[in-house]
N, C-alpha and C positions, 0 to 999 in steps of 0.2 A: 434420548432418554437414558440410554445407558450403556457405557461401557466395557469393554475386559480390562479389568488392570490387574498389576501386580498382588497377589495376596501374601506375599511373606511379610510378616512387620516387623519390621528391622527400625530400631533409630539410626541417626547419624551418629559413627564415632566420634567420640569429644577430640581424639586426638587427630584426627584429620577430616575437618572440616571441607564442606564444599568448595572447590574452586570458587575465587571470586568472577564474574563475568567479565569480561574482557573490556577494558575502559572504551565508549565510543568517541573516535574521531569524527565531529560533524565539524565541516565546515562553515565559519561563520559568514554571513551574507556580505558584511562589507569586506572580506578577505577579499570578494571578488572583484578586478578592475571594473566590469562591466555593471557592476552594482553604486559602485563608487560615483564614476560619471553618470549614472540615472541619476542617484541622487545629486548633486552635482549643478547636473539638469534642469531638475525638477524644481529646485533649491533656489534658483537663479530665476525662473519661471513665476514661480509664486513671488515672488520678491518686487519682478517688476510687473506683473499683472495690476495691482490696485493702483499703480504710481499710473501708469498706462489711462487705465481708465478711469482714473480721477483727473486726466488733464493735466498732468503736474511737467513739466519740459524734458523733453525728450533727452534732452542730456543725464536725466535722472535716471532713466531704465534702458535707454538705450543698450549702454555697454551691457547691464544684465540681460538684456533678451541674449545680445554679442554672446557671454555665456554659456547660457544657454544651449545656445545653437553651438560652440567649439564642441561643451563636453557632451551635451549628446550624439553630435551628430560627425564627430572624426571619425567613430570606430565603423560605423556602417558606411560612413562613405569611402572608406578606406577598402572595406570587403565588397562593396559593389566596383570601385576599382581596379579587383583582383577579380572579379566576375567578369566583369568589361574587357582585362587582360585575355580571360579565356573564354571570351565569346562568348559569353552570355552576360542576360540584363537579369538584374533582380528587380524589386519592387523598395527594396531599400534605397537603391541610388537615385528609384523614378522620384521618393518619399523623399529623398534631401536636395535634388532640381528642385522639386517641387515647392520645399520651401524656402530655398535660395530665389526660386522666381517669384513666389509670395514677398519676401522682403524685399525684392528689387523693384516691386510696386508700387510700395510701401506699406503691405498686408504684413508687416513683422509678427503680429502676435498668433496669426494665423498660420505662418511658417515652426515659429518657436512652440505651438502645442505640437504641429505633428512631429518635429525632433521630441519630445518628451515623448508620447506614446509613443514612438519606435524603440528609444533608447529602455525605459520601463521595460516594456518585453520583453526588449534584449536580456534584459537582465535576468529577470522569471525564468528564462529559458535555460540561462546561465545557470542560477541558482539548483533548479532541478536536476541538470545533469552531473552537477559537484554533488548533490546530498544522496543522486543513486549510487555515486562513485562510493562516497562513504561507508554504504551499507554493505555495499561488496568487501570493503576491505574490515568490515567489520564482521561480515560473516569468515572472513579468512582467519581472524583471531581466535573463532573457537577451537578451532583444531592445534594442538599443544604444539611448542615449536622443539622440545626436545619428548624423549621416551627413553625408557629404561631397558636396554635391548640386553636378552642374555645371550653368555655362548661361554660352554665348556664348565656352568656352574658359575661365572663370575656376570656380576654385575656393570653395566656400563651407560654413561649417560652420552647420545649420542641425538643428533637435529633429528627431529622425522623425517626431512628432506634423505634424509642418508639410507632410514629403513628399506631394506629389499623384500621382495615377494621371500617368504618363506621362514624371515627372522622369527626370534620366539622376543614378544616382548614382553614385562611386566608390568602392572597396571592396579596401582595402590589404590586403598577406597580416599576418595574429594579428588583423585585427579581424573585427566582428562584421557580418552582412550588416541594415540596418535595415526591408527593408521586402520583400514578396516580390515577383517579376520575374525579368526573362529578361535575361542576358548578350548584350549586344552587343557584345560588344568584351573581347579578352584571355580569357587558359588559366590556370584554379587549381583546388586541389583543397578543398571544400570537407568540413568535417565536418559532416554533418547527421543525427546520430543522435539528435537531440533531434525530430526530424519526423520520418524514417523510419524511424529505427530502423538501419538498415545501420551494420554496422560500424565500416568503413575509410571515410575521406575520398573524396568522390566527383567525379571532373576533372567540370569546366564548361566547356565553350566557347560560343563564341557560338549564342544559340537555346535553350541548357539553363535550364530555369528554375530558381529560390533561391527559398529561403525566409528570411524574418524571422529572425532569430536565431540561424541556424545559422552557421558560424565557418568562416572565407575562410584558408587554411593556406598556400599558395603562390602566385602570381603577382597581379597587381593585376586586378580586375574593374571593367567599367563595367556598369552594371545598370540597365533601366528599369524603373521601377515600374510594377507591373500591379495593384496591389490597395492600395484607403486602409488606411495602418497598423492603423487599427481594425476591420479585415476581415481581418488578414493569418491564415495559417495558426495562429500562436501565440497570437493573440487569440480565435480559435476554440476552442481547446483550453480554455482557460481558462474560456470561458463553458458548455462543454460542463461540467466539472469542477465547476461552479458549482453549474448547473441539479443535476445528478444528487444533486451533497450536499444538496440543497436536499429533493430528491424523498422523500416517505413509504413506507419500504413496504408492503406492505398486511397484514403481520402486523403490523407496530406502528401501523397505522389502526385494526386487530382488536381491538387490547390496549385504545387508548385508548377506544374505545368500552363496554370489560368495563370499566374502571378508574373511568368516567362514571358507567355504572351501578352499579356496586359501592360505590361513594361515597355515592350517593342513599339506594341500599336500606339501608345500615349505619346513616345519620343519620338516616332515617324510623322503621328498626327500633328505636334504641335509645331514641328520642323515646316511641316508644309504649309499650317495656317500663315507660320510667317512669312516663308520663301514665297510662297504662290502670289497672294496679291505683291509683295516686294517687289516681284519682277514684272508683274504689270502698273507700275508705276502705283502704288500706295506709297506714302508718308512714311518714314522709319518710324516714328514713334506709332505712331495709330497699327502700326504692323505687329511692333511687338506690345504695345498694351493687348491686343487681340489675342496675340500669341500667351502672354500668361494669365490673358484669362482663361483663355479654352485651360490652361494648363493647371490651374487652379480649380475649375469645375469640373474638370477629369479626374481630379484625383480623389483618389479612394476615401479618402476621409468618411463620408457618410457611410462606406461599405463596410469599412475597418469598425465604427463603432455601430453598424448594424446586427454586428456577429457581438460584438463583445459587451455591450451594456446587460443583452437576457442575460448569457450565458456567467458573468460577474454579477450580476443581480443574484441568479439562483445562487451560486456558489456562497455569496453574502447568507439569504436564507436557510440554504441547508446548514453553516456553520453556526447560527444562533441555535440550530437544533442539532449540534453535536455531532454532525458529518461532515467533514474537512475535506473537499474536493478541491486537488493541487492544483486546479487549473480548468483554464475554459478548454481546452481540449479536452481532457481527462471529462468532464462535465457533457460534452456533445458526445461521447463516443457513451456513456451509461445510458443517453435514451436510444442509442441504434442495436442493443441488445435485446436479441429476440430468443432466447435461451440460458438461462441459468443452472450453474453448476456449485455446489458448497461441499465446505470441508465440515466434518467431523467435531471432533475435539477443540472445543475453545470456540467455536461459529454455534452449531446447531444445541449443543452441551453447553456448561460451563465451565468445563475443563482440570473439575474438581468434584472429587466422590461424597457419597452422603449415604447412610445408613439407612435404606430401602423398606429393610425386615429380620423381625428378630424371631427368630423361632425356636421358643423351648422344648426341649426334649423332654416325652410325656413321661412322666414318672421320675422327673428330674429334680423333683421337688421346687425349684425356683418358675418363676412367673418372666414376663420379656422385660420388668423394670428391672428383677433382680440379675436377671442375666447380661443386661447391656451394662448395667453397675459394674459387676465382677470384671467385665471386658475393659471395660473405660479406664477402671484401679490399675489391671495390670499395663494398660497399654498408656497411660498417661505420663511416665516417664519421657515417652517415645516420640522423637520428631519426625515418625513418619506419616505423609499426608495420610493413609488409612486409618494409625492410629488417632490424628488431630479427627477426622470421622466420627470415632467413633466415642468418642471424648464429647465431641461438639454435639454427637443426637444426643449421650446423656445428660448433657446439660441440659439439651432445650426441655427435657422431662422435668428438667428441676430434680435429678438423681443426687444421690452423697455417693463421691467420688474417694473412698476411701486409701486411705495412705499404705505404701508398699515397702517390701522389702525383699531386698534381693537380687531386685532387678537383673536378669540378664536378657540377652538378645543374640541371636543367630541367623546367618543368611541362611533364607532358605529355609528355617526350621519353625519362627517367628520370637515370640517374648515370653518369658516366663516371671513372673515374682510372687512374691507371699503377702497373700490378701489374708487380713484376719485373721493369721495363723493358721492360712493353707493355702496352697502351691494353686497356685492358676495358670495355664498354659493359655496363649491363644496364637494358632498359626495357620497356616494356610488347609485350604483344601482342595482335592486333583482338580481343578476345574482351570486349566489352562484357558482353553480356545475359548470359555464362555464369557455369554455378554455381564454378566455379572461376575463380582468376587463376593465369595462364599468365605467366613472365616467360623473355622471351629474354635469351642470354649471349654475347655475341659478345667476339674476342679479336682485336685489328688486322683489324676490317671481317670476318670469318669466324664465321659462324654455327656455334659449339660445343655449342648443346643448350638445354633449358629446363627450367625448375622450374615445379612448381606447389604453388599455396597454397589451403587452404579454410580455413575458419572450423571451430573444433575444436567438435565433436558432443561434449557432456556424456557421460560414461561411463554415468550414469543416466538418460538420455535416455530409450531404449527399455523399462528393467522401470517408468518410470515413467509412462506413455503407457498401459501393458498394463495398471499396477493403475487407474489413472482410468477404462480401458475394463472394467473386470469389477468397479469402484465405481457408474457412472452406466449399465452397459448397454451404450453406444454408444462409437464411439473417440472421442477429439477430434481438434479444428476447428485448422487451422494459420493464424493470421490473423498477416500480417508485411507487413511496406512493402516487403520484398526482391524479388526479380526471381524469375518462375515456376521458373527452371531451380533456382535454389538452395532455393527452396522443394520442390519436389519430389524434390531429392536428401535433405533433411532430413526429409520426410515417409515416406519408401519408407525411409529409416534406420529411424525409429518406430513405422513402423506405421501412420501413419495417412492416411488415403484421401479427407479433404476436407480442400482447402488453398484458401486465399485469398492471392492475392499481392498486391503491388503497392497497397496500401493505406495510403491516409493516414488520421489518428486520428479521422477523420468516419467512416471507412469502416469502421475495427473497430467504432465504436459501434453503427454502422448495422447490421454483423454479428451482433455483441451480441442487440441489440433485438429483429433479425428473428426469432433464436432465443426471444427472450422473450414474444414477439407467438403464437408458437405454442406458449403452455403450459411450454417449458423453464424449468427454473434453471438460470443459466449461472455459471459460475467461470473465469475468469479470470486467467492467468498469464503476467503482464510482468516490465521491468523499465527500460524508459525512459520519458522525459518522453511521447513518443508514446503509452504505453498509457494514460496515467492516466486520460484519459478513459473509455476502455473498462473499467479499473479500476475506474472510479466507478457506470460503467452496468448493468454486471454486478450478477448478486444475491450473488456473491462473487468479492472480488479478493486474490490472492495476489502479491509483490513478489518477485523473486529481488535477495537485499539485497547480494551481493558489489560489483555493480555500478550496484546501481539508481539514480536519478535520485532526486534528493529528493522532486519529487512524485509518483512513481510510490510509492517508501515509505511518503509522508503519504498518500494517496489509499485506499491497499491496506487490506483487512481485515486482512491477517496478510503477516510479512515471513520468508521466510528467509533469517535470518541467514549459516548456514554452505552454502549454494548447494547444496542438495542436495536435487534436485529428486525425490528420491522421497519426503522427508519432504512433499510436499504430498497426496499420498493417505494418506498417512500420518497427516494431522492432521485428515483429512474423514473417516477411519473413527473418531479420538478423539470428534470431535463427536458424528458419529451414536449413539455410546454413550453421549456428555453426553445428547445427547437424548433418551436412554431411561429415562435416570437422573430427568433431570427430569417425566417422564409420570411416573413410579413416585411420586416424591415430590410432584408435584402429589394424586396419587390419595390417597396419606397426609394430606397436609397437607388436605384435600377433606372425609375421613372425621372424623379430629380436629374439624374445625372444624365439620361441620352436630351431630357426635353433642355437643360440649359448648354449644352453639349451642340444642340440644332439649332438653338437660339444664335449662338456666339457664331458659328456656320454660314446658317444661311441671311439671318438680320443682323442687330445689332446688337450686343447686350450690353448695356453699362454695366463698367467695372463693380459700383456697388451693389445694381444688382444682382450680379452673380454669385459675387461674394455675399449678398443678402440670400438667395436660393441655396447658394452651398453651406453654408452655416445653419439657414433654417430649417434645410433636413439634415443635417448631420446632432440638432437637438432634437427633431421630430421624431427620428429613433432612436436616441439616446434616451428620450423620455418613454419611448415606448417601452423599450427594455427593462427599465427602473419598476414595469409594474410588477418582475417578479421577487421586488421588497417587500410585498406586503403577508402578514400572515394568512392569508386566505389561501396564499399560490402553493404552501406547503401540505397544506390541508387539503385541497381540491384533486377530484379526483382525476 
């Protein structure tokens, strides 16, 4: 509901404008080899599918199935050969036997899909761990790569890299702060929403400490360095970002372990189907047709698209409604959250102030039109978000916004000009720690009244807090850099009864964790550079994407798009239904596969009809999957 921000209203000087933001490097998807050969794959794939099953002579798709199968399937079998090297099997080498013994059949189109779905993956997987690289090196851009270090009275431009604990730097209004420390000297307002998160630009005077990176808006700062740039706040963040993408979780520790064994057991199994009768005198050929079929209805096909039709279904769904989940993993791990945690500023808010209350001073002669008027006059010159405030409520009044003269501006002190032919003052008032900004209005030295500003409260702030609490059981956690008072005005808005204020990006992680240390699944919902971390630490991170930080959107399992924060319980109940979809079709795909598995064993199976059974559940949940296409499955509760 509302915030503390900054109450000085300063505009931005003309002559040094804000830093530009630092241009992003994304990666583009076909940079990547492993993107290239999917497509490549796939390309090849589609090309001789129709030729295939229209009949048309084998010489016509042959060589493109050939394709096919090179560019998707060299790079995986190359890494299950370097697996094999080191004594272990993966499920990639079992996946390219598998459709090498398919095409030795003559099941070619049946080998050449499961080369596409491997090679695909591969790439998805590829793709994601280049665009989290991205954001990292993007966040490393904000922090300035020179700064203006004094000593002895002269001036010197020297890398931050070089800064030591103790330098005195200087720190002109639009640049960038390079290293963190305390103001010794001069009044500015700084924007650090890339570290705490807060809003509005926040005054510094001597003693307040900066951080790294965050961006110097009004008057010049001298700054000692209190921390080696390779410690500072923003380097932290980073490494936190790091470690986390780095980290397993322990369902895909579980998987790889089933995937280890499953690998063994298929390549023992099918070794034996053949050797065993072979040495009691069975036919070579009837040995090994037996042997690739067991080895063709063993493999995972139906189990691989058991998991991944819900779970790409929902993902399809939630993206028609403006939630972007990276992936079928990122997707399964939003319904195993049994506890939610949000940020502040930009998630629960809009991350932008709005003119609350105008209260005139009794005997002031003006009324609350004539006094947000006078305000709006003087402060409409002024590029400061408070100022745009409060410009913006007298508009919506339908006010006359009268013409000025005069114009000045002071950090710290606020803006002064000549309305009507008299001097209008409006600047702050002592209400640091409060959840709101209070701005005084004086007119020739007389105190006429004050305004106040908060940070706008999301309209689905509260039904969205309510559905997460009767999703996970318990309410959620209010983790923000912001100051108690505004946290608890925006808590008691929502609903919710454990808040964390005053917290830098070590602290939400550390919140994070705690919850994780005690059994929780935590989820996670930001939208600036400050969360990403906790984004990353989380067993699920959600990004509000109107405003997010780039790395807060690369970091996140899932983004919304259109800010509407009730679509996030919203896409934890899709999941939870992918996840039940996918139990059901595992259980199919389960049965299919031991009953023609016993078949080929202990009777007989014809070739075709294995390959009729293995095909007929591997559509049988594939069409199961598809039913979370429909708009009913985003709606249902």
């Amino acid at each position: 509901m509302v915030c503390r921000v900054s109450t000085t209203l300063v505009p931005a000087p003309e002559a040094a404008p804000s830093a530009p933001a630092p241009p992003r490097r994304r990666t583009r998807v076909l940079a990547l080899p492993e993107a290239r050969w999917a497509l490549a794959s796939l390309v090849a794939f589609l090309l001789a599918l129709p030729l295939d099953l229209g009949g048309a002579p084998a010489w016509t798709y042959g060589p493109l199935y050939a394709v096919a199968y090179a560019a998707g399937g060299w790079e995986p079998a190359l890494e299950g050969l370097r697996a094999l090297r080191e004594k272990t099997l993966d499920v990639d080498l079992l996946m390219i036997v598998a459709a090498l013994g398919a095409a030795a059949i003559g099941q070619v189109l049946d080998g050449a899909l499961l080369i596409v779905i491997f090679a695909t993956s591969g790439a998805l997987e590829a793709l994601a761990t280049a665009r989290t690289a991205d954001s990292v090196r993007g966040l490393l851009d904000l922090a300035p790569t020179t700064a203006t270090r004094v000593r002895d009275g002269n001036e010197e431009t020297v890398p931050t890299a070089d800064l030591s604990v103790g330098d005195l730097v200087l720190v002109r209004p639009g640049e960038r702060i390079g290293a963190d420390g305390t103001v010794v000297e001069g009044v500015g307002e700084v924007d650090q929403a890339t570290i705490t998160g807060e809003s509005l630009p926040v005054l510094k005077r001597s003693g307040d400490d900066v951080f790294a990176g965050t961006l110097n808006g009004t008057g010049a700062l001298r700054v000692r360095v209190g921390r080696d740039p390779a410690d500072s706040v923003i380097a932290r963040i980073v490494t936190l970002v790091e470690e986390a993408s780095r980290t397993k979780a322990p369902t895909q520790l579980f998987i790889e372990k089933i995937e280890q064994r499953y690998s063994v057991g298929v390549v023992v199994a099918t070794l034996a189907v053949f050797g065993i009768p072979l040495a009691f005198g069975a036919d070579l050929t009837d040995a090994l047709l037996r042997a690739m079929t067991f080895m063709i209805v063993a493999s995972p096909c139906a189990v691989v698209l058991a998991t991944m039709p819900p779970l790409l279904s929902a993902i399809a769904n939630a993206g028609r409604h403006g939630v972007l989940v990276k992936s079928a993993v990122a997707m399964e791990r939003l319904g195993e959250i049994n506890t939610a945690a949000l940020d502040k500023t930009g998630t629960l808010t809009e991350g932008t102030p709005e003119v609350t209350a105008v209260h005139p001073l009794a005997g002031s002669g003006v009324d609350e039109d004539a006094l947000l008027a006078l305000a709006a006059a003087a402060e409409h010159p002024s590029e400061h978000p408070l100022a745009r405030a409060i410009v913006a409520a007298a508009r919506a009044r339908g006010l006359r916004i009268a013409p000025v003269e005069d114009f000045t501006a002071a950090p710290g002190r606020g803006v002064t000009a000549v309305v009507d032919g008299r001097t209008v003052h409006v600047g702050r008032a002592d209400s640091p720690e409060g959840a709101e900004t209070t701005v005084r209005v004086t007119r020739d030295g007389t105190l006429l009244g004050t305004l106040a500003l908060t940070d706008r409260l999301r309209t689905d702030a509260a039904p969205a807090t309510a559905a997460l609490t009767a999703l996970t059981g318990t309410a959620p956690t209010l983790l923000t850099g912001d100051h108690a008072a505004a946290a608890a005005r925006v808590a008691e808005a929502t609903g919710i009864t454990d808040v964390r204020a005053g917290l830098l990006p070590e602290d939400k992680v550390e919140a994070v964790r705690e919850r994780e240390r005690a059994g929780r699944k935590v989820l996670f919902v930001g939208d600036g550079v400050n969360d990403a971390p906790a984004l990353a630490a989380a067993h699920a991170g959600v990004a509000m994407g109107g405003a997010g930080s780039d790395l807060a959107l690369e970091t996140a399992d899932a983004v919304v798009v259109r800010d509407e924060l009730t679509a996030v319980p919203a896409v934890v109940r899709l999941s939870r239904r992918a996840r039940r979809l996918v139990v059901q079709n595992l259980a199919v795909a389960g049965v299919f596969i031991t009953v023609l598995v016993l078949w080929d064993l202990i009777g007989h199976l014809p070739l075709p009809l294995g390959v009729a059974g293995h095909e007929g559940s591997t559509v049988l949940v594939g069409l199961n999957g598809l039913r979370l296409l429909r708009e009913s499955a985003w709606r249902s509760e």
